[in-house]
C-alpha positions in Angstrom: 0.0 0.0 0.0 1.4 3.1 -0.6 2.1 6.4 1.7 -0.4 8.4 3.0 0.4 12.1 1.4 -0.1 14.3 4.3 -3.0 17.8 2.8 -1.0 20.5 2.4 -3.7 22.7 3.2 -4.2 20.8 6.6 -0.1 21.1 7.0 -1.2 25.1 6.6 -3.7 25.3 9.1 -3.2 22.9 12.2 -0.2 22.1 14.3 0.4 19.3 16.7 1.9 19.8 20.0 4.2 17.8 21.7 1.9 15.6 23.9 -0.1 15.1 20.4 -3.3 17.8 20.9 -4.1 19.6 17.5 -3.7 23.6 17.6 -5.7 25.8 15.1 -6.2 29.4 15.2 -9.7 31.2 15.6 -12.2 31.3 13.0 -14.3 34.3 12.0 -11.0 36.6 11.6 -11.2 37.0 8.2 -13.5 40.0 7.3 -16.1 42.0 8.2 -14.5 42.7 11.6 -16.6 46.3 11.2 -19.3 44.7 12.6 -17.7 42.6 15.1 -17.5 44.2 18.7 -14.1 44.6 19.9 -14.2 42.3 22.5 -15.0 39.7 20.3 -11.9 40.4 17.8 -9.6 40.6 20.9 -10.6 37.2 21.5 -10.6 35.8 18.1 -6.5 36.5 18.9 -3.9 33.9 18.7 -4.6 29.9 18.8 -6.7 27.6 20.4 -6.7 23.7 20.9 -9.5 21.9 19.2 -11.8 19.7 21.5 -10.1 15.8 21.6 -12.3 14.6 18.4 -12.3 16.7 16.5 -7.8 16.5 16.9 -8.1 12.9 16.0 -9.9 13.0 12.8 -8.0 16.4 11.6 -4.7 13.5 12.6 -6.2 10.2 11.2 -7.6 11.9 7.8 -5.4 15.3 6.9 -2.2 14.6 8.9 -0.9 11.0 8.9 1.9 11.9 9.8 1.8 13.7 12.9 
């Protein structure tokens, strides 16, 4: 059977940390931040870790070989 190509647009958008938990940043950051309120762009900031499932199958289907 041959390798399992890891997405590059999954290699992009996810990272995995060192104890294995997937690391995404926020979405809705994109546009129309005019009619966000500021408290919710100030949150949008930085990364977050996605809940266990959803890790696993972002690992098992986009990122073999994490």
């Amino acid at each position: 059977m041959p390798k399992l190509k890891t997405k590059s647009g999954a290699k992009k958008r996810f990272k995995v940390t060192g104890t294995g938990k997937v690391i995404s940043a926020h979405a809705g950051k994109r546009h129309g931040m005019i009619k966000r309120t500021k408290k919710q762009i100030r949150q949008l900031r930085g990364t977050r870790v996605l809940f266990k499932t959803d890790g696993d199958n972002i690992k098992k289907y986009f990122l073999p070989n994490a």
